[in-house]
N, C-alpha and C positions, 0 to 999 in steps of 0.2 A: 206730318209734323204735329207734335202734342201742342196742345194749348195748357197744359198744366203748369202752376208756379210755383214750382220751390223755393224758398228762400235761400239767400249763398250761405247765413250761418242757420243751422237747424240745430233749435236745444235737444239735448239726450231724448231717449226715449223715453228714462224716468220720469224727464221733467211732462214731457208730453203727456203718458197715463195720468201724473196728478192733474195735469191744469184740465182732463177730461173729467177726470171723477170728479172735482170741484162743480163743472159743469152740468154733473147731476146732480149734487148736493142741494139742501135746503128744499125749502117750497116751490120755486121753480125752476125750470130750465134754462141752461144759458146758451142756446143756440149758437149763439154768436160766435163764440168762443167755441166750440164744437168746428164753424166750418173755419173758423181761423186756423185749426190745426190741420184737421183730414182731408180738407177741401186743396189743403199745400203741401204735402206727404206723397210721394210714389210708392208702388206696389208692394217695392220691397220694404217700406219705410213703414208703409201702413200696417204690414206683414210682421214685422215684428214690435211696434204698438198693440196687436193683438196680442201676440204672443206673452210680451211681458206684461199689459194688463192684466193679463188670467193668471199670472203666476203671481204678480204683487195683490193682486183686489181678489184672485179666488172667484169671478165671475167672465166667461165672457165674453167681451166689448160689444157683440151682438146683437147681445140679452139685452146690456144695456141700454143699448141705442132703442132697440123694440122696446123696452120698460119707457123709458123716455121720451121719443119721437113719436108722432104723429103723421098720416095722412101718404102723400107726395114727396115731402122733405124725408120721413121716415125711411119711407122706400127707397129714396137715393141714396143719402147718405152710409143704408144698411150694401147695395151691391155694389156702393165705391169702395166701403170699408174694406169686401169681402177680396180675398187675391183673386187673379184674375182667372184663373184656370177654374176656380170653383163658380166663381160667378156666370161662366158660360156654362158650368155644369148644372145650376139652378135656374137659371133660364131656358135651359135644354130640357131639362124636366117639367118645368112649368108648360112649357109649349109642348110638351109630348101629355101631360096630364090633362090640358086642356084644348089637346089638338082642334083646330078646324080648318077646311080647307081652304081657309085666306091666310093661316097662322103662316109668315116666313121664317121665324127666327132660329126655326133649324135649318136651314137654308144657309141665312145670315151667318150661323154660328161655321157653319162645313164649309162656307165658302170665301169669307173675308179673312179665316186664320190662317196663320202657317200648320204645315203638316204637324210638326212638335207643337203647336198651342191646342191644335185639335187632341192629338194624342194624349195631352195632359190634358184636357179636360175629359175625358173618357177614361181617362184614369181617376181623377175626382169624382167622378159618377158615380163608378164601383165606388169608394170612399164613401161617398154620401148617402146612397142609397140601395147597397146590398146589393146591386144588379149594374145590367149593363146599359149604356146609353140605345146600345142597336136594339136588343131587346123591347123596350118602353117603343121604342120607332116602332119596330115589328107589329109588337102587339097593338096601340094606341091610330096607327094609320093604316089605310086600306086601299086597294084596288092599287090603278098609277100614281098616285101619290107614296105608295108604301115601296114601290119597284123606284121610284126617285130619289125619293128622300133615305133609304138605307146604303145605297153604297156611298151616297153623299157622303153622309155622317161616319162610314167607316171608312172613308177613304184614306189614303196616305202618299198625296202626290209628288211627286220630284218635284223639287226649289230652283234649279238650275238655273238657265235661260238657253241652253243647248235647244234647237229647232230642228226637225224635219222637213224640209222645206215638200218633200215629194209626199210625205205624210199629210202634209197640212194642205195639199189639191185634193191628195184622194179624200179624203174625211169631209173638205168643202162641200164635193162633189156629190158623196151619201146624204151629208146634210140637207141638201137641198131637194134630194130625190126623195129623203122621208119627209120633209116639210111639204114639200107640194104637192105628197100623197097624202096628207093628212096625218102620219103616221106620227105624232107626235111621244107615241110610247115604247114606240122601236129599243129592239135590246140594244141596238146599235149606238144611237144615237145617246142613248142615256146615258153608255158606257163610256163614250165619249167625254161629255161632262162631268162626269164622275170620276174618269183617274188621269186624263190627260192631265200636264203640268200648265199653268197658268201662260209659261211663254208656249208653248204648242198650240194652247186653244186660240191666244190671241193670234197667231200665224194663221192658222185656221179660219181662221173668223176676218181678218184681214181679205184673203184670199179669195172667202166667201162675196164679200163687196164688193170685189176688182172683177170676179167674176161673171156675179149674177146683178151687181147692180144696186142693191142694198143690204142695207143692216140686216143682219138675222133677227132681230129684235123688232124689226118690221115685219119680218113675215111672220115672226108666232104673233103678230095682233091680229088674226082674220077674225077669233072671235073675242072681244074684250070681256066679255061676264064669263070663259070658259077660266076656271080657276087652277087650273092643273097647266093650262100656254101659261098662265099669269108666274105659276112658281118654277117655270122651266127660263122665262121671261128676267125673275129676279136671279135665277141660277148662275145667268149670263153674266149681268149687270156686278153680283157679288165678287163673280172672278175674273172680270176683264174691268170695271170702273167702278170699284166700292164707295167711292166719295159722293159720283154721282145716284147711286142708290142710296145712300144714308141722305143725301141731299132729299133726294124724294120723302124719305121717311118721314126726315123733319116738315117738310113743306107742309105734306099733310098733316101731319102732328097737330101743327100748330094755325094752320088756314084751314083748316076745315071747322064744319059747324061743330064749337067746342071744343077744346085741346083735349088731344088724345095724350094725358098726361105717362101712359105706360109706354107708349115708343119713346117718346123725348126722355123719358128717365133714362131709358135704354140702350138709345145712339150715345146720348152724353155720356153716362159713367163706364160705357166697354169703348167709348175711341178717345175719350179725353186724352190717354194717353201713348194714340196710336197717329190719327188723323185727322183729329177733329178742325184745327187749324186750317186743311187742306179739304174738309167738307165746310166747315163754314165758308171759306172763300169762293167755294163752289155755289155754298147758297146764296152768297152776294151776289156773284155772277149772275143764276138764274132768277134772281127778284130782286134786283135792286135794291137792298135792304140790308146792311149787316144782320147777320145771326142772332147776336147779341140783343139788338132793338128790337127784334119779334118776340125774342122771348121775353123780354121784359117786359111788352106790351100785353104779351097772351100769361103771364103767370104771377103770384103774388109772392109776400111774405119771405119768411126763412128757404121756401123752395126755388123762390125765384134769386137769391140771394147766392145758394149753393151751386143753381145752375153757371150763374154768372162768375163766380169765383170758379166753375170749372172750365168756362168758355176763357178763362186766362183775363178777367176783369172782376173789379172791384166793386 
């Protein structure tokens, strides 16, 4: 469920460009007025406020936001503006530009999309960047991380909910035989995770705990600093409970020493309009605490402002 609020009446989109460009106008900025408009806009609404900005102002809306914003706020409000196909294309590249082997968010991006969100954003890649999204993987990661993370990101999984049932023993079955051989880089296994369709894995993975007794996600913790269980770990987590992995994210994000302000930009502006409702409930769940109240505790100013007009509050 989105947490986003649109208003039931939305002025034009003319009216909307000017009361932005006002907002850059003069000696200062007017924030305010900024997340009044884009912070209450959908994809497609925001999508064409670009559009006709650049064609009435000849700049854009981008540009402008980066001539004008600052800091955290900057940053948000530039990948909420952005459609969402591109925006997982520039977080795809960011994380393949700046891979390391704790980076998830090519993980995140290959595993929480639909098969067509994924594909449009590997289509925005090329677009953006003269190249291909598998390529930057190829080149940018290495060893079992690069045999993981490339059929991920090319993948293109059936949507269905059609099962296997005799599929999903035999595949328990290997699974367990490569886990408790240690083989956690098996073609088998990988292959697995990488094109089965999300109701096969869960059957699968269902099957695996009726049979052997726990979580798979328990057995890949035999070594927790091993970084490569840790992104087979999140593999799981992205395609069988995204909320509860985005719940982690924030957790840490924002309890750990210091807010890790580039996840929380993150989770918030790619699920505001997917699940975020259904991951902050999740984070209540697991801490006691609305969403909402942490982050306003751990963040300030215009940034903490837009976050909260995207958590669906004032």
């Amino acid at each position: 469920m989105s947490t986003l609020k649109v208003p039931q009446s939305v002025p034009s989109v003319a009216d909307d460009c000017e009361q932005l460009r006002k907002a850059f106008a003069g000696w200062g900025t007017n924030e305010g007025l900024i997340i009044s408009i884009l912070a209450h806009r959908n994809n497609a609404q925001r999508k064409l406020i670009r559009e006709t900005y650049a064609q009435t102002h000849g700049e854009d809306l981008l540009k402008a936001l980066e001539k004008e914003l600052t800091s955290d706020f900057e940053r948000l409000v530039r990948l909420w503006t952005l459609d969402s196909t591109e925006r997982d294309a520039t977080l795809a590249h960011e994380a393949t530009q700046k891979w390391t082997a704790s980076n998830k968010v090519l993980v995140e991006i290959a595993c929480t999309r639909s098969s067509v969100q994924l594909f449009s954003a590997r289509k925005a890649y090329h677009a953006l960047y003269m190249k291909s999204l598998e390529e930057d993987v190829a080149q940018h990661t290495t060893g079992d991380f690069r045999k993981l993370l490339l059929p991920l990101v090319s993948s293109y999984r059936y949507e269905g909910d059609e099962v296997n049932l005799t599929l999903a023993k035999t595949e328990a079955k290997l699974l367990h035989d490569k886990i408790t051989k240690k083989a956690y880089n098996d073609d088998d296994l990988i292959r697995i995770f990488a094109t089965r369709s999300r109701a096969q894995i869960n059957a699968t993975l269902n099957h695996y705990k009726d049979e052997f007794g726990k979580d798979i996600n328990k057995d890949l913790k035999t070594d927790p600093k091993d970084e490569f269980l840790a992104l087979i770990r999140a593999t799981v987590k992205c395609l069988i409970h995204p909320e509860k992995y985005f719940e982690k994210v924030l957790r840490l994000a924002i309890n750990g020493r210091g807010t890790d302000e580039g996840s929380l930009t993150r989770v918030v502006a790619t699920r505001a309009e997917v699940d975020l409702k259904i991951i902050a409930d999740e984070y209540q769940r697991r801490n006691s605490v609305p969403l909402e109240r942490a982050v306003v505790k751990d963040t300030t100013g215009d940034y903490e402002k837009m976050l909260v007009a995207l958590l669906g509050h004032e």
